[in-house]
N, C-alpha and C positions, 0 to 999 in steps of 0.2 A: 826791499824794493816795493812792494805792495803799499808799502806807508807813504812814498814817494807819489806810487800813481793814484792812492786817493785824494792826497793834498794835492795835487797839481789836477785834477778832476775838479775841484771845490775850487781850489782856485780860477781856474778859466770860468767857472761859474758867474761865481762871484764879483772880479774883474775883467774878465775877458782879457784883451791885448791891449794893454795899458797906452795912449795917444802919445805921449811925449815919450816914448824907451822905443826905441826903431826897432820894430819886429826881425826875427832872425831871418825869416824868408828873403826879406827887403835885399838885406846886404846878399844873401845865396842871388838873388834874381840879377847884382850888380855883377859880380862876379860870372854869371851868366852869360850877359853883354858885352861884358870886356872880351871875355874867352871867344865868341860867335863873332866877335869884329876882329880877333886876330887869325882864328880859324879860315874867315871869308877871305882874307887877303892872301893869307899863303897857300889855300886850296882852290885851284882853278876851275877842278874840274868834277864831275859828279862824283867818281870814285875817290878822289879826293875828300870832299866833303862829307861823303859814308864812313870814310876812317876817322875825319875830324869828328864826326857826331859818336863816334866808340869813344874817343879820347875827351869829348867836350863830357858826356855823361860819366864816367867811370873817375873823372878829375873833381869832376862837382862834387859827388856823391862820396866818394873816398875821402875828398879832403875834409866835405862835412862831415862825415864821423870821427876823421881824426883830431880835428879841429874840436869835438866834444870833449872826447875821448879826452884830451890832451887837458883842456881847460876844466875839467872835473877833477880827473886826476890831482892838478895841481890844488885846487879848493880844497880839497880833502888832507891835501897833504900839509897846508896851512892849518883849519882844524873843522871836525866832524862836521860842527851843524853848518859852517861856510859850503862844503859840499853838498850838505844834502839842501840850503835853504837852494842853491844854483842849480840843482838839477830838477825841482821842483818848481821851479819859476823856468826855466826853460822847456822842460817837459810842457805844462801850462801852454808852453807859445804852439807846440806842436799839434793845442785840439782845439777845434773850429765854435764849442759846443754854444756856447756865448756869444758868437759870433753869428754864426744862424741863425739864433732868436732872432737878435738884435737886428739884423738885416732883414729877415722875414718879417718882422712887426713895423719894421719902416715903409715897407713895402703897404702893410694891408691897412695902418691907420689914416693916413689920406686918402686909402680908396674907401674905409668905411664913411669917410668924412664926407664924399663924393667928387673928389679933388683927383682926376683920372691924371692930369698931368704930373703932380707933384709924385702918384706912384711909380708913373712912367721912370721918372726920373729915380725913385730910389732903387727899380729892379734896374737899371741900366746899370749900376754900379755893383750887379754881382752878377749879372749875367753878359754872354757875349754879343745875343742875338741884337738887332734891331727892336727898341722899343719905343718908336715915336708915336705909333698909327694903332700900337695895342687896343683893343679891347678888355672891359673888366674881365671877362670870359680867359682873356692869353694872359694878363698880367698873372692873374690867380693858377694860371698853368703853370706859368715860369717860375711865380716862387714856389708850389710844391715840388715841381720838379729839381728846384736849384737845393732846398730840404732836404728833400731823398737822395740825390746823387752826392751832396758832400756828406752825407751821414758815415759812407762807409771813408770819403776822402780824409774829410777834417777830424771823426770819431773813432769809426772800430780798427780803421786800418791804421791809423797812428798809438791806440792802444795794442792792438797787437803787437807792433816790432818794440813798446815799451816795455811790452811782457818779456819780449824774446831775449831782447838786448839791452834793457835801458833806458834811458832819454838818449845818447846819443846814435842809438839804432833808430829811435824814434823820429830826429829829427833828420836823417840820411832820409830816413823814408821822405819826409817834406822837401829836399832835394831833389829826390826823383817827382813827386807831383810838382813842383816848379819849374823845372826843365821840359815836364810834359805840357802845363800850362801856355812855357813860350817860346819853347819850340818843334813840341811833338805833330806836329798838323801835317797834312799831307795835299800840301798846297806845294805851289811849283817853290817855293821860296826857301819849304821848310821841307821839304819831300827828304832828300838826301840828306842835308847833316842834321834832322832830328828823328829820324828811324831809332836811332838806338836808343834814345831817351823814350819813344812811345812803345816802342818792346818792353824796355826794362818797367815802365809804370804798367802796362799790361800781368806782367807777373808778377811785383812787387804787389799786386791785387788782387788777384789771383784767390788767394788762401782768405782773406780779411771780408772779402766779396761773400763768400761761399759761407762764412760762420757767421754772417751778418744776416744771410737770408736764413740759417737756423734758427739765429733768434728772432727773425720775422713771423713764422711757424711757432714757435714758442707762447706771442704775443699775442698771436691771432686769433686766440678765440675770443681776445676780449677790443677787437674791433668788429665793425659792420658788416666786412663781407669772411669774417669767421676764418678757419682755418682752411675751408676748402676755396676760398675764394682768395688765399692769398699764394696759395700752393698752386690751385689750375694758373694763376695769371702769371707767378715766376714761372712753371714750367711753359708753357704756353708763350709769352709773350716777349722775357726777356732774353731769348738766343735773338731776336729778331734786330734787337737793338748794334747799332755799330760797335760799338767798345764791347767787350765779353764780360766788363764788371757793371758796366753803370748798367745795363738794363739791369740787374737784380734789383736796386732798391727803390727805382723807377716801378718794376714790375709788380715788386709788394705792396709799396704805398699805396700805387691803383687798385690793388687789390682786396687792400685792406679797407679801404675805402669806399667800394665799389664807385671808384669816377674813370675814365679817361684823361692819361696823359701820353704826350707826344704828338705829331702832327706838323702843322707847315709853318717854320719859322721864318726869318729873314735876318742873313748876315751881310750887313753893309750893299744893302739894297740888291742882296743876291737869295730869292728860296731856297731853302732847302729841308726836306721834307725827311720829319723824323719818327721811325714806326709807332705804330701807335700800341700804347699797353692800358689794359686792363679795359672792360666795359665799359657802358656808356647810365649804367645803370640811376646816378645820379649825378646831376648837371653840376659845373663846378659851382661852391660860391665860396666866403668868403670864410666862414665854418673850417673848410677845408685844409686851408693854412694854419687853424691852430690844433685839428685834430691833426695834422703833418709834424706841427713840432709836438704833440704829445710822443709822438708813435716815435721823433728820433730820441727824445728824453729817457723812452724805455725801452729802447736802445741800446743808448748810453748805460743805461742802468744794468742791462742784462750783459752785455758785455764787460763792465767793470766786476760782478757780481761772479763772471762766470773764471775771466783770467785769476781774479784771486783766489776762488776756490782749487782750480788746476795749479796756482802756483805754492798753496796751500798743503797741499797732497803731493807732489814734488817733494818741497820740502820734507814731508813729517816723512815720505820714504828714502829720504837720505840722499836721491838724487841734486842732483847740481843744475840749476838754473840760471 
């Protein structure tokens, strides 16, 4: 399995999510919509809808791993290297890591070019918020923060359930983050049937969160605000954050960095105002975004480095992984 999760590492590198091969998410996010349009019809009522959202998430998520499950299985049984090239090209679709460069340096080469609208428009395409009226100052917010916070989404946390289970634990996990994508919110619309889906992504992160800000600590002394700077600002700053995972890698970026992120954004022309982590000690610029993708890259790095030594050690004691 280890030989699995470094080729499908290299690979996402190297090609990222190939344009013309429809990403697996695409069709889980269909499958999503169909399920929330027949759930809305036959549930009236809010207790209603709180059972549909146990049934909407536990169908998605379930049927995503057996749906792996099931189509691995059969590769394999056809012949060896059919399953292992399929579970390595799917594993692959499961990590973000390519894809963050890639959307973070869309972001910062038209703002280094002085082109404020052309960046406007590439962060708009990974972030939620409102980005017409940005400044260089919030554009530069937005992509570290959108950096940090998929680090542990698109990276450690889909490397972990690939350690635990596989690729096809790996990509249930990207189930439960696409369900919470759209429809975990707690807005009148989404309040009731996507409760269960923003629980279950709550603890599906839980474990992935907490070993990602280990290796934050790990790394830290060879960033700028050192290891005490990035241990005061997790402990300090990310309980403050709404979700109990994203302020960690929010909290260490800023910390490692010593900049400030979080503060007042705008979603569809409504504030709303998010805590602020780490100092203010240096003012953001543009720097900032590539010492953010250095810090997810080694990361990535410590965390690949670390699950195969633990599954390494497993093995050579005989245990069953």
């Amino acid at each position: 399995m280890e030989g699995i999760i470094i080729t499908a590492v290299l690979l996402d590198l190297i090609m990222g999510d190939p344009r013309k091969i429809p990403h697996p998410v695409v069709y889980i996010g269909k499958v999503i919509t169909a399920l929330e349009a027949w759930l809305r019809k036959h549930s009236l009522t809010p207790r209603g809808l709180r059972i549909g959202g146990v049934f909407l998430t536990t169908a998605v998520v379930a049927g995503t791993y057996l749906f792996f499950t099931v189509l691995l299985w059969g590769a394999y049984q056809i012949h060896l290297y059919l399953g292992v090239f399929i579970s390595v090209f799917f594993l692959s679709q499961a990590l973000a890591i390519n894809s963050l460069c890639r959307h973070a340096l869309s972001v910062i080469r038209p703002l280094q070019a002085g082109c404020l609208a052309k960046a406007r428009q590439a962060l708009s395409m990974i972030v939620g918020r409102d980005t017409e009226n940005m400044d260089e100052r919030d554009i530069i917010r937005g992509t570290v923060e959108t950096v940090a916070e998929n680090t542990v989404d698109g990276i450690t946390a889909p490397l972990f359930y690939a350690f635990v289970g596989g690729p096809p634990l790996a990509l249930a996990y990207k189930a439960v983050n696409t369900l919470d994508s759209m429809v975990g919110y707690r807005d009148e619309r989404f309040r009731d049937l996507g409760w269960a889906s923003a629980r279950l992504d709550d603890a599906a992160n839980y474990i992935p969160a907490r070993i990602t800000a280990l290796i934050y600590l790990l790394i830290s002394p060879f960033t700028p605000g050192g290891f005490q700077g990035v241990w005061t600002t997790i402990r300090r700053d990310a309980p403050k954050h709404l979700s109990p995972n994203s302020g960690i890698p929010e909290a260490a970026v800023a910390g490692a960095l010593k900049i400030q992120l979080g503060g007042l954004n705008y979603y569809k022309g409504v504030p709303s105002y998010r805590a602020k982590m780490g100092g203010n000690q240096n003012p953001l610029e543009v720097q900032h975004v590539y010492h953010a993708i250095y810090i997810m890259l080694a990361v990535t790095g410590f965390m690949l480095w670390t699950g195969i030594l633990i599954f390494l050690v497993i093995k050579a004691g005989g245990g069953v992984f």
